[in-house]
C-alpha atoms as a printed R data frame, in Angstrom:
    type eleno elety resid chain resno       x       y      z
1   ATOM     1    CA   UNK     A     1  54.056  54.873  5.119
2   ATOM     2    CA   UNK     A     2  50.553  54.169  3.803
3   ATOM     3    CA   UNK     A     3  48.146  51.758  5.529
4   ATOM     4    CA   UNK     A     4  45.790  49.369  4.152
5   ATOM     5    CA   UNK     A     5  45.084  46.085  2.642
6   ATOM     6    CA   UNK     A     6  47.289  45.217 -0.705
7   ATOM     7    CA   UNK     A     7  44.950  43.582 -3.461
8   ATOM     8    CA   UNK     A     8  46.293  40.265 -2.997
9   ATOM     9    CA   UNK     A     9  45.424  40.117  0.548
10  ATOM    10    CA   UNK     A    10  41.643  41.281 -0.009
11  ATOM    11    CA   UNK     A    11  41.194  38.537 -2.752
12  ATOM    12    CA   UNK     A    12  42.808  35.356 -0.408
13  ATOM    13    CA   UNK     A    13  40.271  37.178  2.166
14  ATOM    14    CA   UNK     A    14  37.911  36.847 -0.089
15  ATOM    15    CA   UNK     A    15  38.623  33.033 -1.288
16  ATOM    16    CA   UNK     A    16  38.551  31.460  1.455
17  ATOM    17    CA   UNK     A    17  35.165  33.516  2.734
18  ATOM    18    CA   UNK     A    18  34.171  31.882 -0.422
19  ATOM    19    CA   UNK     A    19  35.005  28.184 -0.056
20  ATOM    20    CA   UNK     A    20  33.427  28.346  3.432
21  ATOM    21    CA   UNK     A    21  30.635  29.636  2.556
22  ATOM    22    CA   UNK     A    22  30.510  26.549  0.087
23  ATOM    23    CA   UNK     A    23  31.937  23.742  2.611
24  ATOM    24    CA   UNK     A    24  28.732  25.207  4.949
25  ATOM    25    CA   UNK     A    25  25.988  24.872  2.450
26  ATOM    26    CA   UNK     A    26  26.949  21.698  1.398
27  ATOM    27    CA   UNK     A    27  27.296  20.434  4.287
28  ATOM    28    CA   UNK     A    28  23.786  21.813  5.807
29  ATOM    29    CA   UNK     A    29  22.311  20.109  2.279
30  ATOM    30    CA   UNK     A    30  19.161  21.985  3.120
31  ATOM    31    CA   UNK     A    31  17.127  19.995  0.149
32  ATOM    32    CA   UNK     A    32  18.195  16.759  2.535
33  ATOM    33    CA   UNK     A    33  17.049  18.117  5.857
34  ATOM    34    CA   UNK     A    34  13.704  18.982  4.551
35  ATOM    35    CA   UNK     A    35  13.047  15.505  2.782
36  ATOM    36    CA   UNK     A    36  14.297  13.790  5.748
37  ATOM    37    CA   UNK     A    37  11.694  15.859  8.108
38  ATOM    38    CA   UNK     A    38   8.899  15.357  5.529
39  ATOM    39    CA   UNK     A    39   9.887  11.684  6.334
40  ATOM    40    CA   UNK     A    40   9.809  12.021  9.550
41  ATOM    41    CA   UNK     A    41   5.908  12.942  9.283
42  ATOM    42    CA   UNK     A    42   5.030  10.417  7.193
43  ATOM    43    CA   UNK     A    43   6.359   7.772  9.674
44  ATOM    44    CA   UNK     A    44   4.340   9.442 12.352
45  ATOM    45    CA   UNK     A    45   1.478  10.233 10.063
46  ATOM    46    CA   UNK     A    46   1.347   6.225  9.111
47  ATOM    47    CA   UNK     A    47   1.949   5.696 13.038
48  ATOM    48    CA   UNK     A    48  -1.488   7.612 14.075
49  ATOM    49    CA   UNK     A    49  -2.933   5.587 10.872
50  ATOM    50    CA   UNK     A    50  -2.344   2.198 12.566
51  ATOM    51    CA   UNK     A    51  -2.864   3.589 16.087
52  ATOM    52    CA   UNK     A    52  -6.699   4.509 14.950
53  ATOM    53    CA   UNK     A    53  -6.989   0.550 13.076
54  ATOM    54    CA   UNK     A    54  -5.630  -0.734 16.396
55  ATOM    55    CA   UNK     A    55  -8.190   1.551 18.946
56  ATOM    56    CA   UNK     A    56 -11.246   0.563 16.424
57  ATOM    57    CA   UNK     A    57 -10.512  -2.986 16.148
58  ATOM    58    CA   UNK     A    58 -10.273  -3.310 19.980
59  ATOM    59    CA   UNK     A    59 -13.306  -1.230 20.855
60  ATOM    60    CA   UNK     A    60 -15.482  -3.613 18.097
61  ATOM    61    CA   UNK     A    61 -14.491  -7.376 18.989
62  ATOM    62    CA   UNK     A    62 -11.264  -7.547 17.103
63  ATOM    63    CA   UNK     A    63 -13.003  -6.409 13.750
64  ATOM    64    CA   UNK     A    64 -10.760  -4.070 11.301
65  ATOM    65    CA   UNK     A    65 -12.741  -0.852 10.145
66  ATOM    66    CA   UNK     A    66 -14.154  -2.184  6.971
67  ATOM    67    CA   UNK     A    67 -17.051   0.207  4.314
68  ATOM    68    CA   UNK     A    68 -19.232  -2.598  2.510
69  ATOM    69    CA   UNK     A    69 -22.019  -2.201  5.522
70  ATOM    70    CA   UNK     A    70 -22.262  -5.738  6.327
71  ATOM    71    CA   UNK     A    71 -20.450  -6.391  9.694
72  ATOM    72    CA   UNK     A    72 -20.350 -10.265  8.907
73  ATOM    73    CA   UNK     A    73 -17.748  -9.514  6.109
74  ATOM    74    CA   UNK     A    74 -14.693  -7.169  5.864
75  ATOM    75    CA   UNK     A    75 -13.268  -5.822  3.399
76  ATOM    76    CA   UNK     A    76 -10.296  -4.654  4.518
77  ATOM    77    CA   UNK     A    77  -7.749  -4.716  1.734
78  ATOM    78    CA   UNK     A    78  -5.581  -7.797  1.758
79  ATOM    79    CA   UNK     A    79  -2.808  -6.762 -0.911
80  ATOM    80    CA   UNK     A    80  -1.409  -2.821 -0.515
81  ATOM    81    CA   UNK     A    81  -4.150  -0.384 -1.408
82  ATOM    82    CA   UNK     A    82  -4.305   3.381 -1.357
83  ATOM    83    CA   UNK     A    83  -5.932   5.491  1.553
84  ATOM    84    CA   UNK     A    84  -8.381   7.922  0.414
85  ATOM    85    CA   UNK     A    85 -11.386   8.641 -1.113
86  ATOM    86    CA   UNK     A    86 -11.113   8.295 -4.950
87  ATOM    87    CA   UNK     A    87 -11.481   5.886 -7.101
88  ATOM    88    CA   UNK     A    88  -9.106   2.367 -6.152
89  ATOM    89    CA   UNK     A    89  -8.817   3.721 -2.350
90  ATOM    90    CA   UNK     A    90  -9.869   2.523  0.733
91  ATOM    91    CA   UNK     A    91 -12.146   5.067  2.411
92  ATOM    92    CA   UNK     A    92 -10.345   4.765  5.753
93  ATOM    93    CA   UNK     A    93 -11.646   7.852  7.047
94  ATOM    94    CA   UNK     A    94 -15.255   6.815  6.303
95  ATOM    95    CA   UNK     A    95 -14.645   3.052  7.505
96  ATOM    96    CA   UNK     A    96 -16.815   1.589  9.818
97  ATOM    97    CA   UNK     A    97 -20.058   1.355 10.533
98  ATOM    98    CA   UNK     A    98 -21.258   3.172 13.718
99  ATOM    99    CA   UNK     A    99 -18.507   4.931 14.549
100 ATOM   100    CA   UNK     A   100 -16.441   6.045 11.376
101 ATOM   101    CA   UNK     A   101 -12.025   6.010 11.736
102 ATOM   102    CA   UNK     A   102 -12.704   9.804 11.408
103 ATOM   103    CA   UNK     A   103 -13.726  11.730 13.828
104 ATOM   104    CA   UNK     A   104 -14.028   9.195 16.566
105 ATOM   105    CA   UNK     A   105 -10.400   7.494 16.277
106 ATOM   106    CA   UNK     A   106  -8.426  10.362 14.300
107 ATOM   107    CA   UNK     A   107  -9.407  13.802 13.883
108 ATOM   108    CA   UNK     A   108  -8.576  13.745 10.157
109 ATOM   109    CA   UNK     A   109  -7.041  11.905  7.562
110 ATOM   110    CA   UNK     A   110  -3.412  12.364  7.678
111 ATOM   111    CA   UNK     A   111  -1.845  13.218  4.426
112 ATOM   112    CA   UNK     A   112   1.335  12.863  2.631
113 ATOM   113    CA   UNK     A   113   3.361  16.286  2.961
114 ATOM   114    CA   UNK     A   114   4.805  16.627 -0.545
115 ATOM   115    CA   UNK     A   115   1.578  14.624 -2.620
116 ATOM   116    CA   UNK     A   116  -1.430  13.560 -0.548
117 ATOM   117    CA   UNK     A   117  -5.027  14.827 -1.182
118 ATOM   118    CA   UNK     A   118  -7.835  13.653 -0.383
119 ATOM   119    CA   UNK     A   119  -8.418  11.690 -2.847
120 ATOM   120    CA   UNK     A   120  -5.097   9.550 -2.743
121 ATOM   121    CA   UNK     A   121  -3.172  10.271  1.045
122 ATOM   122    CA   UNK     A   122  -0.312   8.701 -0.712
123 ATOM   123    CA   UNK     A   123   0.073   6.330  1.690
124 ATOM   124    CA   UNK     A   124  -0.734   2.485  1.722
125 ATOM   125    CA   UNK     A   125  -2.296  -0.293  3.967
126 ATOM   126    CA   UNK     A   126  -3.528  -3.874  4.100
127 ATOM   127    CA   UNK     A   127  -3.754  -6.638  6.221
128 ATOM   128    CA   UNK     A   128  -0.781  -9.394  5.863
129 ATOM   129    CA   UNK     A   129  -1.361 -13.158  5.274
130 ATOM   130    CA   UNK     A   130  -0.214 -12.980  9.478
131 ATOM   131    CA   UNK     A   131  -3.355 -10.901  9.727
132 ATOM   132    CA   UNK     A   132  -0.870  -8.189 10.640
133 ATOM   133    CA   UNK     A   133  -1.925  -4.437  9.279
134 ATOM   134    CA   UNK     A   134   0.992  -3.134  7.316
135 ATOM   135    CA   UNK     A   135   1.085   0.965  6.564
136 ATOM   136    CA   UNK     A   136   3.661   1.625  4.018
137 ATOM   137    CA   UNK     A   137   4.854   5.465  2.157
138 ATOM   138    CA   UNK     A   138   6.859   6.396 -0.377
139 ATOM   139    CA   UNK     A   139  10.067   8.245  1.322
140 ATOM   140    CA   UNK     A   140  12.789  10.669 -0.121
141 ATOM   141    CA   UNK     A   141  15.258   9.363  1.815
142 ATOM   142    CA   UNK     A   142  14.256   6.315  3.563
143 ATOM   143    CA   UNK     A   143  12.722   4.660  0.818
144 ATOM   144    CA   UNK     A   144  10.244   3.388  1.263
145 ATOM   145    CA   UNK     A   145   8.503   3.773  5.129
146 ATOM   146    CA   UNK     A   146   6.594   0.423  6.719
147 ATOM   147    CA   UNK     A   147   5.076   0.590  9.915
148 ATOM   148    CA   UNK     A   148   3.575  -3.632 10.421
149 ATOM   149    CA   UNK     A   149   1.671  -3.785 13.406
């Protein structure tokens, strides 16, 4: 009597190898888990953004971080406006007058994961007809990310 495995055995072996292997990566959706971390910074990135308004506006007499150099106006954006330092952006980083958001509030500018530069962080703020600060970003999953504090 001969042992071994008959063909027919080896390829249901291999089948169902096969469609576990493909229940598992689907399942894992790796694409999925990394957009939903990359969300996951943003929210904290746009977290430590309105942690640093909150710390400058308490240490200067209620006054948002504003960059026109006149400390009798502000103009801190009142309709959703870019983060950065390009052209159309608020400087946040650069904000204030003494003491700039960056380096005394933040060590640096946080940035999108997927798109932010310097120029454009990717991520929005303004101040609410409440006179709330709202920080919103563009999500992959959780579409899109406000933070109103």
């Amino acid at each position: 009597m001969r042992k071994g495995f008959t063909l027919i055995e080896l390829l249901v072996t291999i089948a169902i190898i096969g469609i576990l292997a493909t229940v598992s990566i689907s399942a894992l959706n790796p694409q999925r888990q990394l957009a939903k971390a990359r969300d996951t910074q943003r929210k904290t990135d746009i977290y430590s953004i309105a942690s640093a308004i909150y710390q400058f506006a308490s240490e200067h007499s209620g006054d948002l971080p504003d960059t026109d150099g006149n400390p009798l106006t502000s103009n801190f954006p009142t309709s959703p406006t870019c983060v950065g330092t390009g052209g159309g952006c608020f400087n946040l980083g650069a904000a204030g007058d003494t003491e700039p958001v960056v380096p005394t509030y933040m060590a640096a500018m946080p940035k999108d994961p997927k798109t932010g530069t310097d120029a454009n962080t990717g991520y929005l703020v303004n101040k609410d007809a409440n006179g709330r600060i709202v920080l919103t970003a563009t999500g992959e999953v959780d579409n899109p990310i406000t933070v109103t504090k």
